[in-house]
C-alpha positions in Angstrom: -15.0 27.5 -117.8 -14.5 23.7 -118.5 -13.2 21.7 -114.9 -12.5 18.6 -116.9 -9.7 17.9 -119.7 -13.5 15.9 -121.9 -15.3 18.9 -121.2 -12.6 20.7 -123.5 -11.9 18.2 -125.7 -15.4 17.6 -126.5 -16.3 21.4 -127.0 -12.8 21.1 -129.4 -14.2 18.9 -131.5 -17.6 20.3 -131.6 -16.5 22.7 -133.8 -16.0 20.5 -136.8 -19.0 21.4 -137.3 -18.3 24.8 -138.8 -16.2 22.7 -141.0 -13.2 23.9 -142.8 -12.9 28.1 -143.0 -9.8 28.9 -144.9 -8.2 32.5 -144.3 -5.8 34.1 -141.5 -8.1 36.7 -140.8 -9.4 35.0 -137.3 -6.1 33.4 -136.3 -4.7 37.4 -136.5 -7.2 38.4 -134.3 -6.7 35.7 -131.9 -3.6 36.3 -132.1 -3.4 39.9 -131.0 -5.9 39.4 -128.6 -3.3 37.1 -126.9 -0.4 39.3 -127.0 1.3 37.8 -130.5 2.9 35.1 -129.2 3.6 33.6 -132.5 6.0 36.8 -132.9 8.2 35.1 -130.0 8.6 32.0 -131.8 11.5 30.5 -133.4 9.8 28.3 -136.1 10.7 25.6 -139.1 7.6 25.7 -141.5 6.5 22.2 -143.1 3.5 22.2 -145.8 3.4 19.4 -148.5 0.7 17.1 -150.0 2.3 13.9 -147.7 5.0 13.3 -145.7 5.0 16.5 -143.7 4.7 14.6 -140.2 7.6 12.5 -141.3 9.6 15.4 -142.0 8.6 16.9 -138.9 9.6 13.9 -137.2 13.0 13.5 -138.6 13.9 17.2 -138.1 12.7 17.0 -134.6 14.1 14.0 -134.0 17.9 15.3 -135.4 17.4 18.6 -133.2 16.7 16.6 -130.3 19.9 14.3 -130.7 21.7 17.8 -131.0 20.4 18.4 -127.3 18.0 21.1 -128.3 14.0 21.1 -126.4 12.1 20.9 -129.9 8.0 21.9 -129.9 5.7 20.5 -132.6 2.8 21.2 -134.0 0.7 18.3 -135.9 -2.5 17.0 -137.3 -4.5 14.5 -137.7 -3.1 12.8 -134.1 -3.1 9.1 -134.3 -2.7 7.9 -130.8 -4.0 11.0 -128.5 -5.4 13.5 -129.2 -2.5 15.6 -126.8 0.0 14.5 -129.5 -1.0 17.2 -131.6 1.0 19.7 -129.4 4.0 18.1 -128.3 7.5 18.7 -126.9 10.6 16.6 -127.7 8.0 14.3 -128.9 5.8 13.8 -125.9 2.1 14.9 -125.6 1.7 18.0 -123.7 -0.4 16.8 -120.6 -4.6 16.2 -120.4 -3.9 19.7 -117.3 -2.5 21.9 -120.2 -4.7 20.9 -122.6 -7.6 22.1 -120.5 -5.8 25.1 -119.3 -4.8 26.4 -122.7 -9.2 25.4 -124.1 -9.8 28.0 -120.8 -8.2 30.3 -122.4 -9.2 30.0 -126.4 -13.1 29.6 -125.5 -13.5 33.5 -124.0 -11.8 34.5 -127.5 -14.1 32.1 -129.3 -17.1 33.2 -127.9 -15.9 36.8 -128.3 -14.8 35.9 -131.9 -18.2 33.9 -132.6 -20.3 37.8 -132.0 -18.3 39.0 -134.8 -18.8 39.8 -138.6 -15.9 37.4 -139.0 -17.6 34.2 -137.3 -16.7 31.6 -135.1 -13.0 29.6 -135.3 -12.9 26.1 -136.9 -11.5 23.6 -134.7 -7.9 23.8 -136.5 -8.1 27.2 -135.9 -8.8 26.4 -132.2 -6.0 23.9 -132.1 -3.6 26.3 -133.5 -4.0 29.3 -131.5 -4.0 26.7 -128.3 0.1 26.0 -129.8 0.9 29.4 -130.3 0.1 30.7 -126.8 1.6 27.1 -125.4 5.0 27.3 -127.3 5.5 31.2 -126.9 5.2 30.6 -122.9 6.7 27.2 -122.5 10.3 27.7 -120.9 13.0 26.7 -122.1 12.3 25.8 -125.7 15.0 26.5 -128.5 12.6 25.7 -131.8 9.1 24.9 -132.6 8.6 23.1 -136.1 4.8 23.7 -137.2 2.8 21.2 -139.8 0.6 23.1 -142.1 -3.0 21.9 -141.9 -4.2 22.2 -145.3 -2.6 24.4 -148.2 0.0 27.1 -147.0 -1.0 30.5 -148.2 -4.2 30.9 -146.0 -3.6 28.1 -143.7 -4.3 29.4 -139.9 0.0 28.6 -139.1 0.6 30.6 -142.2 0.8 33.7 -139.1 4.7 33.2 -138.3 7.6 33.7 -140.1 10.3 30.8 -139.7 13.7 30.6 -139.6 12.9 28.2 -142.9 10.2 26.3 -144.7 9.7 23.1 -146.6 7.6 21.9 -149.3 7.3 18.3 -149.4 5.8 17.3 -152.5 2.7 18.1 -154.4 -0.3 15.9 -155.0 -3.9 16.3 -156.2 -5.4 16.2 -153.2 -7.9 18.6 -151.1 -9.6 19.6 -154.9 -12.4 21.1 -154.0 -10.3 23.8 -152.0 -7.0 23.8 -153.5 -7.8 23.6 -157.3 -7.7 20.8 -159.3 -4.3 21.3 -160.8 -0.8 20.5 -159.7 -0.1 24.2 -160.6 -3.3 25.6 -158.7 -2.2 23.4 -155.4 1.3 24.4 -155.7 0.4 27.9 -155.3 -1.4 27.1 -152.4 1.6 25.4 -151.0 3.8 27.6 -151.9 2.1 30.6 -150.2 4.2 29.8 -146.9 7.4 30.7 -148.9 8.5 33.8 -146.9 11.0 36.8 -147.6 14.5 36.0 -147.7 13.5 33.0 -146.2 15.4 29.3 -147.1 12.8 26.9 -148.9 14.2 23.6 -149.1 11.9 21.0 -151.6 11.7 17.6 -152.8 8.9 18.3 -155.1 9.5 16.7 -158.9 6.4 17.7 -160.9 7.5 20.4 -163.4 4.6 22.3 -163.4 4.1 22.0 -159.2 8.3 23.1 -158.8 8.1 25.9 -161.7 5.3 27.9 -159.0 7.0 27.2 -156.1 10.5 28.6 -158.3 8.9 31.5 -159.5 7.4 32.5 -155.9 10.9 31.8 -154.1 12.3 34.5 -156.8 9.6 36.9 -156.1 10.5 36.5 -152.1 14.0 36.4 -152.9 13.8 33.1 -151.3 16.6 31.0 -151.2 15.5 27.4 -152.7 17.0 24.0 -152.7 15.9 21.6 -154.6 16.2 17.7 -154.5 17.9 16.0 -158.0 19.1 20.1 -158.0 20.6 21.6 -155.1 20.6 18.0 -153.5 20.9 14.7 -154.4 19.7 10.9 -153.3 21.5 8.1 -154.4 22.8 4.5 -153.2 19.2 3.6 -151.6 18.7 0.2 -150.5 15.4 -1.0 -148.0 16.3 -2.5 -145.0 14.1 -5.1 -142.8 13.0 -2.0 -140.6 13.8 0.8 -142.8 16.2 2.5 -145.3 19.8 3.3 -146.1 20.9 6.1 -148.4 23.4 8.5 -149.4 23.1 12.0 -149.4 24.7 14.9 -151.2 24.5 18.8 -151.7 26.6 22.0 -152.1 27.6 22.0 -148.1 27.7 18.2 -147.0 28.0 14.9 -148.1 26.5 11.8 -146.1 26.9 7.9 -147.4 25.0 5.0 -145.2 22.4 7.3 -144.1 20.2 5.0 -142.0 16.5 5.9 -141.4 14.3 3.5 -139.3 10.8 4.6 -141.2 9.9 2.0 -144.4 9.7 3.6 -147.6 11.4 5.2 -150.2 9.7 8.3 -150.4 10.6 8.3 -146.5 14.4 9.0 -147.7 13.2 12.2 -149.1 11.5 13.4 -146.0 14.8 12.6 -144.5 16.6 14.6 -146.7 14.5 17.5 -146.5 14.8 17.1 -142.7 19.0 17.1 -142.8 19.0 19.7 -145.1 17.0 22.3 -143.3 19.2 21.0 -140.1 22.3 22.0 -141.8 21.2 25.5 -142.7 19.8 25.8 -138.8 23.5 24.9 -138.0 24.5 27.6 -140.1 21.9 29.9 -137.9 23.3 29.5 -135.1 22.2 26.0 -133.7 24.8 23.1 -133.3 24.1 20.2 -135.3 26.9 17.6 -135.8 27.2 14.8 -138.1 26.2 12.3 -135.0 23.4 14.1 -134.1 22.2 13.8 -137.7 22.9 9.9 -138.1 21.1 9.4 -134.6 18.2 11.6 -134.9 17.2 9.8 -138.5 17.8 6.6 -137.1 15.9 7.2 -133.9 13.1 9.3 -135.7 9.5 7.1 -135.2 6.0 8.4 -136.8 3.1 6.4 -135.8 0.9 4.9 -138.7 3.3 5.6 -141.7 3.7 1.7 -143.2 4.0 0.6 -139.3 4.4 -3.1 -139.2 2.5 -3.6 -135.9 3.1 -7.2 -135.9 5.4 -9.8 -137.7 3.1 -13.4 -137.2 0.6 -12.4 -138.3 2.3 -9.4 -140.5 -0.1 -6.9 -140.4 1.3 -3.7 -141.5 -1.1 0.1 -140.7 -0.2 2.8 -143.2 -2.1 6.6 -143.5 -2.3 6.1 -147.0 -5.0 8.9 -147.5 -4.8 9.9 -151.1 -3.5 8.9 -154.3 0.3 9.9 -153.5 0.3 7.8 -150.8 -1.6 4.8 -152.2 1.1 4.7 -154.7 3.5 5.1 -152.2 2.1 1.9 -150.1 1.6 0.1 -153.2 5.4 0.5 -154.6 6.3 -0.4 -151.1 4.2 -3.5 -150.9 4.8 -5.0 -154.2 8.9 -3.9 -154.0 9.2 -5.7 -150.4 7.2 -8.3 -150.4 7.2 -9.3 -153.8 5.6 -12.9 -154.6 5.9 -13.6 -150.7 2.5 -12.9 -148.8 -1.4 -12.6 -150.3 -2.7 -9.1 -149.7 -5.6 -8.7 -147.6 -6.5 -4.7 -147.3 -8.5 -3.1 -145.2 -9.7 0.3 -146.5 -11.7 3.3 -145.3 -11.4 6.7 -146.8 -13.1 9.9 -146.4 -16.0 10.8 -148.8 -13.8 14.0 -150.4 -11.1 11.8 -151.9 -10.4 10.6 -155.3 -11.7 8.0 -154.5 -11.5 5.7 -157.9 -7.6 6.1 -158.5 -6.8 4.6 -154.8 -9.4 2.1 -154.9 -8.1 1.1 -158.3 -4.8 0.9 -157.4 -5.5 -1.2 -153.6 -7.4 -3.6 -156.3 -4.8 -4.5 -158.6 -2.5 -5.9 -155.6 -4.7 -7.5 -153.3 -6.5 -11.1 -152.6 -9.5 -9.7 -151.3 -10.2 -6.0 -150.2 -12.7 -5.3 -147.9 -14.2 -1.8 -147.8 -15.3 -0.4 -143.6 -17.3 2.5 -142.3 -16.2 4.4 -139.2 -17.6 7.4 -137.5 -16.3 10.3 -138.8 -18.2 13.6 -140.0 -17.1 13.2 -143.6 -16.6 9.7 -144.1 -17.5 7.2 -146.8 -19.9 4.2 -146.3 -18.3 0.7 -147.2 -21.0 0.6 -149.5 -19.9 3.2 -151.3 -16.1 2.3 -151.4 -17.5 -1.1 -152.4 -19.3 0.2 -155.4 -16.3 2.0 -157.0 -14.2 -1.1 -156.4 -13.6 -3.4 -159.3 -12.2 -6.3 -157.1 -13.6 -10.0 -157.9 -13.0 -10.3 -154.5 -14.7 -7.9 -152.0 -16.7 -6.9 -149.2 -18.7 -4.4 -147.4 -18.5 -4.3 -143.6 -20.2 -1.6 -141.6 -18.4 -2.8 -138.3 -14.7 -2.4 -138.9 -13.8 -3.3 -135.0 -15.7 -7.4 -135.9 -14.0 -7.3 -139.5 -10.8 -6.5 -138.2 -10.7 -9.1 -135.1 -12.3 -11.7 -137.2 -8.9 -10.9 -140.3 -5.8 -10.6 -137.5 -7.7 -13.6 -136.0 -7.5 -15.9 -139.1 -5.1 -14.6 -141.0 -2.8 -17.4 -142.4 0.9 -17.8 -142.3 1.4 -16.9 -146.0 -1.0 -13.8 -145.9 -0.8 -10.0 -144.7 -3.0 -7.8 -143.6 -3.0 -4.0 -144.6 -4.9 -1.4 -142.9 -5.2 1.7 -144.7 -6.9 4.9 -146.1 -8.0 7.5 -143.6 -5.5 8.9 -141.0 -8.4 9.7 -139.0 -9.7 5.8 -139.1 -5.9 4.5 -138.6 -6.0 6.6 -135.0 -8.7 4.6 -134.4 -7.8 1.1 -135.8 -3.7 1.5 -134.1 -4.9 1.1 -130.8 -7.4 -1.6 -131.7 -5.2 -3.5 -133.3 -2.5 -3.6 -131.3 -4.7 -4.9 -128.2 -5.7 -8.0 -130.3 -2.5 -9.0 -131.3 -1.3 -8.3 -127.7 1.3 -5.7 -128.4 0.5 -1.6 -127.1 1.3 1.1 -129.5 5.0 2.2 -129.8 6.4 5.3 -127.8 
């Protein structure tokens, strides 16, 4: 038994090292084991390549303005770890975090004995929501992230009331496949029976899968530039405005407070899937719609944590969403600032396309280390880069104080790459330019 919430946390974590173990078979026997809570669970299922925690957020955020108590389930965390299991957005507490490890470890030991081995920490995590959201009282809906892929994803267990596919990129190769196709039938293995899929992926080959598996599960599918429509977009100093449209509602001046255009289609998937829950049974009006978009905040997703100096954080993790930062940055701030980017990425990306594309907009790009399992050296990222104008720095807390520090009146700084270094840098950050972390 662990007396301390670090106690858990740290035995948690010490099980990255039996690294990533994809399959349900181990989650299934957790889960009967505890009594199949995830069988008591009303559920909205979000996989994707990116912008799943923004959907999430948007979705929970709309529920909540409809006065519902709304559990999610997320990952990486990028202020506490707790964050990862929350309710109407706040972090369950350090107590239940060590109650709930309490009550996973017996099973993990037990688990650990068997032909079927030990539970990754995901797996862990995820059993710790399940048992926490089918026991919590009074909670009307839980909307659970997807880890990595869909079909043998450890939440792949429940069967929602609806799911959504974000987009498709090429990213997580070496488990997924190496083809939009081959990932998109990863994706697209949380498509249930009879069970809405709502989608905003574009890439033909990616949407044909996920088409031909919603016909085999006789899954109704809505699809954006198909079913639904964006139009009228126009960025905002904090945000975006856009219209909406599909078969069942019709929204102009949609107002989201998250930057990004790719952010308006998160949104959209988010509305979307709130309709049809109004047509399940749950209330959700127009106002609750406009406030809960509006309201809806996502740590690390092009945050501008400061304004003099601008110095803007942003997950940007993989190609998608270096393109995504890097359409944002040159649309918004066009001719305005010199780019200074900070960037550390994990060792099992594709590497070359991000670092390419971080070169071809900044003045200088420095390449950091952090401690991470599976993370890149600086020299390493330094040695793909093409930059005239770059550096290796091992110690990202100096490189970063020294940058915010002198950064002059006509430059930026980016932080990027890594969601699991931008949990770290946030808080950093924020201390040395004298503002704390947004709640």
């Amino acid at each position: 038994m662990f007396t301390t919430y670090q106690e858990a946390l740290d035995w948690i974590h010490g099980r990255l090292r039996l690294g990533i173990k994809p399959g349900l078979t181990r989650m299934e026997w957790m889960m009967d084991k505890l009594g199949s809570p995830e069988k008591k669970i009303k559920a909205v299922h979000v996989g994707g390549t990116n912008g799943k925690g923004s959907t999430v957020t948007f979705l929970r955020s709309i529920l909540q303005a409809a006065g519902y108590s709304v559990g999610t389930f997320t990952s990486p965390y990028i202020e506490q770890f707790n964050e990862r299991i929350s309710v109407n957005g706040k972090p369950i507490s350090d107590a239940e975090i060590l109650e709930l490890t309490n009550i996973i470890k017996p099973l993990a030991d037990e688990l650990e004995g068997t032909e079927l081995g030990g539970p990754t920490e995901f797996e862990v995590i995820t059993a710790m929501a399940f048992y926490y959201f089918a026991n919590a009282s009074k909670l009307d809906i839980v909307i659970f992230e997807v880890g990595l892929g869909g079909r043998f994803d450890s939440t792949n267990i429940i069967h929602p009331l609806a799911s959504i596919i974000t987009n498709i990129g090429l990213d997580h190769t070496n488990i997924l496949g190496d083809t939009y196709e081959e990932i998109a039938f990863e994706k697209a293995g949380i498509i249930k029976n009879n069970t809405p899929i709502f989608t905003a992926v574009k890439h033909p080959g990616a949407l044909e899968v996920i088409e031909e598996m919603a016909e085999k599960k006789s899954a109704p599918i809505f699809r954006l530039n198909q079913e639904f429509q964006i139009s009228g977009h126009e960025s905002i100093a904090r945000g975006e405005v856009f219209a909406l449209k599909a078969k069942s509602l019709s929204f102009e001046e949609l107002e989201i407070s998250m930057i990004g255009q790719h952010q308006t289609e998160n949104a959209s998937l988010a509305v979307l899937a709130a309709d049809f829950l109004n047509e399940a049974g749950y209330k959700v009006t127009e106002d609750s719609i406009r406030m809960g978009l509006k309201e809806a905040y996502w740590p690390g997703r092009f945050e501008i944590l400061s304004e003099k100096p601008l110095v803007i954080i942003d997950g940007a993790h993989n190609e998608e969403g270096i393109t995504a930062l890097v359409s944002e940055l040159t649309s918004r701030y066009k001719g305005r600032n010199k780019i200074q980017i900070v960037f550390a990425a994990l060792r099992d990306k594709k590497l070359d396309g991000m670092i390419g594309m971080l070169d071809g907009i900044s003045n200088q790009i420095t390449f950091v280390s952090f401690d991470f399992p599976r993370a890149a050296k600086a020299e390493e990222l330094y040695q793909i880069s093409d930059s005239d104008n770059k550096l290796a720095v091992d110690d990202w807390k100096a490189c970063l104080f020294e940058k915010i520090k002198s950064l002059g009146s006509d430059e930026m700084l980016v932080v990027t790459g890594s969601l699991y270094f931008i949990s770290e840098a946030k808080p950093f950050i924020c201390e040395k330019i004298g503002k704390y972390p947004n709640k």
